[in-house]
C-alpha positions in Angstrom: 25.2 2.2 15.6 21.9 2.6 17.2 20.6 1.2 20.7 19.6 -1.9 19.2 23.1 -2.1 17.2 22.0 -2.2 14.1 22.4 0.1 11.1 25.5 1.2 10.6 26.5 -1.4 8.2 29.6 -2.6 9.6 29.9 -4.3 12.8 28.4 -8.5 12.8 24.8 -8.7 13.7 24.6 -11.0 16.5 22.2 -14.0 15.9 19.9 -13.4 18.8 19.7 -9.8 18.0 18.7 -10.0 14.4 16.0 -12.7 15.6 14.5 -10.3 18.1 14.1 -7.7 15.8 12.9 -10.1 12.6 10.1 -11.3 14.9 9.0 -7.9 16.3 9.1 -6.7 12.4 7.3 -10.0 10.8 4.8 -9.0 13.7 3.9 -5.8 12.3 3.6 -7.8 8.8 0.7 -9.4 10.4 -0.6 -6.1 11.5 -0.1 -4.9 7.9 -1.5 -8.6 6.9 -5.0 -7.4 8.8 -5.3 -4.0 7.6 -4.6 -5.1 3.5 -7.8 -7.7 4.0 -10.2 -5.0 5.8 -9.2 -2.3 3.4 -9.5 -5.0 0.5 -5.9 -3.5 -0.6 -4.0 -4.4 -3.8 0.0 -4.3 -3.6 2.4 -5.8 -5.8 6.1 -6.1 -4.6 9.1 -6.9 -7.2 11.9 -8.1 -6.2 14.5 -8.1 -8.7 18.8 -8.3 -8.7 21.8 -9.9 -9.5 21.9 -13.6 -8.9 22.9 -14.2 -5.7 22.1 -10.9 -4.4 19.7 -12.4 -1.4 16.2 -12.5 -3.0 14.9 -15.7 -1.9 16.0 -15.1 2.1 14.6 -12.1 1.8 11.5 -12.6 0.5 11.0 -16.2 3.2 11.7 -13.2 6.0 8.7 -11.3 4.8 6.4 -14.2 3.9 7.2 -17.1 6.9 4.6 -15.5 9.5 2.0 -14.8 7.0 -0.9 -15.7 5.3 -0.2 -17.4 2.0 -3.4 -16.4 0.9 -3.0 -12.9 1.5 0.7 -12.7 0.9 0.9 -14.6 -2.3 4.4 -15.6 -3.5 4.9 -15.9 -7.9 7.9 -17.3 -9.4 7.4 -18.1 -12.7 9.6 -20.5 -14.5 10.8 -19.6 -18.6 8.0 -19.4 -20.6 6.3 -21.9 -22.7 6.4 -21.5 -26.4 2.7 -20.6 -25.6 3.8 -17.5 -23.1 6.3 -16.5 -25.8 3.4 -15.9 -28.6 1.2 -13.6 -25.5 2.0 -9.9 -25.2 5.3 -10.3 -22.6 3.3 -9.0 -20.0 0.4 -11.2 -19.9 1.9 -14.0 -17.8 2.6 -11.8 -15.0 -0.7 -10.1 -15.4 -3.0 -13.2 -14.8 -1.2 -13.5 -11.0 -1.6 -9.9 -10.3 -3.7 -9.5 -6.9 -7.1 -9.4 -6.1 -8.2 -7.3 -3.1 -7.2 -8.1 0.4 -3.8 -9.9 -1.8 -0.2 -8.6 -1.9 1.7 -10.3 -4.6 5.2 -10.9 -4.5 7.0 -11.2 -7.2 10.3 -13.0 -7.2 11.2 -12.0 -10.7 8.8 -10.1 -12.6 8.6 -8.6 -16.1 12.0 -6.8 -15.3 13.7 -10.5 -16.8 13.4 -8.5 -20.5 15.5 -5.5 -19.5 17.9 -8.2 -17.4 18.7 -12.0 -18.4 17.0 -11.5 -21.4 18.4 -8.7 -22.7 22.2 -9.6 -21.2 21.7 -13.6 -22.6 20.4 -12.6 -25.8 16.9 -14.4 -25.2 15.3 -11.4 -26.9 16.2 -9.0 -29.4 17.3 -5.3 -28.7 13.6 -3.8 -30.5 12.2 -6.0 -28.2 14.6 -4.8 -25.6 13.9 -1.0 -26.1 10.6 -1.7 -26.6 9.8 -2.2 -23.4 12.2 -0.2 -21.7 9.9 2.6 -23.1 6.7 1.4 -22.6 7.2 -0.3 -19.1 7.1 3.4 -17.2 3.6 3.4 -19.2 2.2 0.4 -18.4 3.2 0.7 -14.8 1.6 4.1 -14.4 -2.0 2.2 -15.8 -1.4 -0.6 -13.2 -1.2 2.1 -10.3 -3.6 4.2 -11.7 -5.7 1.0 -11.7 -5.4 1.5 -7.8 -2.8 -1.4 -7.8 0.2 -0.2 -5.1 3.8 -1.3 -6.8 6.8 -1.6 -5.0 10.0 -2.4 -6.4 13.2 -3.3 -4.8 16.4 -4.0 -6.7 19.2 -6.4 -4.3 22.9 -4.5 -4.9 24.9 -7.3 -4.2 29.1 -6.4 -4.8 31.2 -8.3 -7.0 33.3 -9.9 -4.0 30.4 -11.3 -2.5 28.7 -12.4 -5.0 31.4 -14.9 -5.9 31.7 -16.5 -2.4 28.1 -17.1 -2.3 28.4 -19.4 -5.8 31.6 -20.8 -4.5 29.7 -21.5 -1.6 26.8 -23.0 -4.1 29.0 -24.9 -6.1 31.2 -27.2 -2.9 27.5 -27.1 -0.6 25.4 -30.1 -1.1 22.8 -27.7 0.8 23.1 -24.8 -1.6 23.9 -26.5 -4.7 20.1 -26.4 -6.2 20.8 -23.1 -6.1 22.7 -23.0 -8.8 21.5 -22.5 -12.0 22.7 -22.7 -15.7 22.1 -18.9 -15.7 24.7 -18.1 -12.4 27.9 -19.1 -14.0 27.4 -17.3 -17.0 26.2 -14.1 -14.9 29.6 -14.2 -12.8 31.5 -13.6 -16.4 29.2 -10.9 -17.7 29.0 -8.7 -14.4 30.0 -5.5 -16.4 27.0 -6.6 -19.2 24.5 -7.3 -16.2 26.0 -3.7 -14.5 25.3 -1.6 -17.6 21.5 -3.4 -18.1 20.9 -2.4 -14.2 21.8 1.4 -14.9 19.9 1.1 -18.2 16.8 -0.1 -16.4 17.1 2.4 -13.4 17.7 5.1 -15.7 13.9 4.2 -17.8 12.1 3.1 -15.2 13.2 4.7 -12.2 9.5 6.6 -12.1 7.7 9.0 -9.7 4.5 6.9 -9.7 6.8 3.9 -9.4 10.2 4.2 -8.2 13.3 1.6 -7.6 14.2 1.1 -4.0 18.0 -0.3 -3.8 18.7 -2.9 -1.0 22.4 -3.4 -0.1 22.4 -7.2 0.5 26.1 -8.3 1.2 25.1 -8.4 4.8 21.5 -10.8 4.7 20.4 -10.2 8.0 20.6 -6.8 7.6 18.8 -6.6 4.2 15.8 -8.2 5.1 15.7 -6.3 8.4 15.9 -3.0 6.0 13.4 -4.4 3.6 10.9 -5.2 5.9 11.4 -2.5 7.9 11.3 -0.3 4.7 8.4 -2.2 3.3 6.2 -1.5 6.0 7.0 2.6 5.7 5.4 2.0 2.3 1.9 1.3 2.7 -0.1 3.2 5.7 -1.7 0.7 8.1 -3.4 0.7 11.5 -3.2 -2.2 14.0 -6.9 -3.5 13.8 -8.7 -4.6 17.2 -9.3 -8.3 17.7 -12.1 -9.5 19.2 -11.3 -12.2 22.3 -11.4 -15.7 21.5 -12.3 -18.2 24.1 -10.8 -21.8 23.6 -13.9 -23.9 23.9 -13.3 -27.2 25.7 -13.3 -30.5 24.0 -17.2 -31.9 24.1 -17.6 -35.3 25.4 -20.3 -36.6 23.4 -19.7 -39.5 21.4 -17.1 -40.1 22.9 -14.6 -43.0 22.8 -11.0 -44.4 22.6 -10.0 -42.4 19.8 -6.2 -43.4 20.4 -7.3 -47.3 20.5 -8.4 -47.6 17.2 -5.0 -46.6 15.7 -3.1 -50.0 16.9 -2.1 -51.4 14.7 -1.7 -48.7 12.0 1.7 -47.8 10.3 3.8 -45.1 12.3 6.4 -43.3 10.9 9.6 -44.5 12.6 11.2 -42.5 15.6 14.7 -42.1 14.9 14.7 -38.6 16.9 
């Protein structure tokens, strides 16, 4: 363990720990937020794992102190019978970021060599086909000037199954739980061998996989940030000092007056 007690994967992250060091690290997102607008930066980060691996917490650590306008957040839903007559990529190209943007993906075009390919929703050419040209097209997008980042959430088998018994009995979890998460639980070896597949063709130089282990959630989205951050160079930019200016008085009136007799919402708390 390390002085702040965290890293070596074992003992219980205390509460108050994790939130010191979430805020110090979602501080340096900000940092990172300032330098991607001055630079006019492009990133795209995937996130991409087994259901219930942790992908949604993860991705609200990273993106709850930031600019939704810079930090812009795509989940696309199944395609339209529209989206399905495109080339596959096309629907994930027209969110790709602008400068000064990082795009997060939460699910990306990775769903062909995943659900896809395990559920049967596409063929195996179509399958293969884009396990082979995917390193391709990647290596245009980065060559493009477009940084990718791509993080796959290992979550183990043992886990995984508390967290969708945990879906399935809590009224708080339970739109978590989609038609796909049952059947994923039974095909774990199909979903195991499409993971190494997909490592194995797409695992690149100019874009590699990064593998989170997510069974404890605090401590994956304190390693992804922290990790994230260690990906793209940035300097803390100098702000200028802002001066709150003082309410003017003119025109001045009894601003709170003229809401008598409007509808508040109750106070219950």
């Amino acid at each position: 363990m390390n002085s702040e007690g965290i890293g070596d994967g074992k003992s219980k992250l205390k509460r108050k720990r994790y939130e010191r060091e979430l805020r110090r690290l979602q501080a340096e997102l900000c940092r990172l937020q300032d330098w991607v607008k001055h630079k006019g930066l492009r990133v795209i980060v995937v996130f991409e794992g087994r259901d219930g691996a942790g992908k949604g917490g993860t991705i609200r650590a990273i993106t709850e102190r930031v600019s939704p306008r810079v930090f812009r957040l795509v989940a696309l839903p199944a395609p339209s019978d529209r989206e399905k007559s495109q080339m596959y990529i096309q629907r994930y190209m027209a969110h790709f970021p602008a400068a000064g943007e990082v795009v997060i993906f939460d699910r990306s075009w990775y769903n062909r060599a995943g659900v896809e390919h395990v559920m049967g929703f596409c063929t195996d050419e179509q399958y293969e086909r884009f396990l082979d040209l995917c390193p391709d097209i990647e290596k245009y997008i980065v060559e493009g000037g477009i940084q990718l980042v791509k993080y796959w959430l290992e979550v183990s088998n043992k886990e995984q199954e508390r967290r969708f018994e945990a879906r399935i009995t809590d009224p708080l979890r339970q739109w978590k739980l989609s038609v796909i998460d049952l059947p994923s639980r039974e095909k774990w070896y199909e979903y195991s061998r499409a993971r190494d597949a997909m490592l194995k063709a797409t695992d690149t130089k100019h874009a590699p996989w990064h593998v989170l282990r997510s069974d404890d959630k605090k401590r994956a989205r304190l390693n992804c940030i922290a990790h994230l951050l260690g990906q793209i160079p940035y300097k803390k930019l100098p702000r200028a000092k802002i001066d709150l200016p003082k309410r003017s008085k003119k025109h001045e009136y009894d601003d709170l007056a003229m809401l008598k007799g409007r509808r508040f919402v109750p106070e219950k708390y």
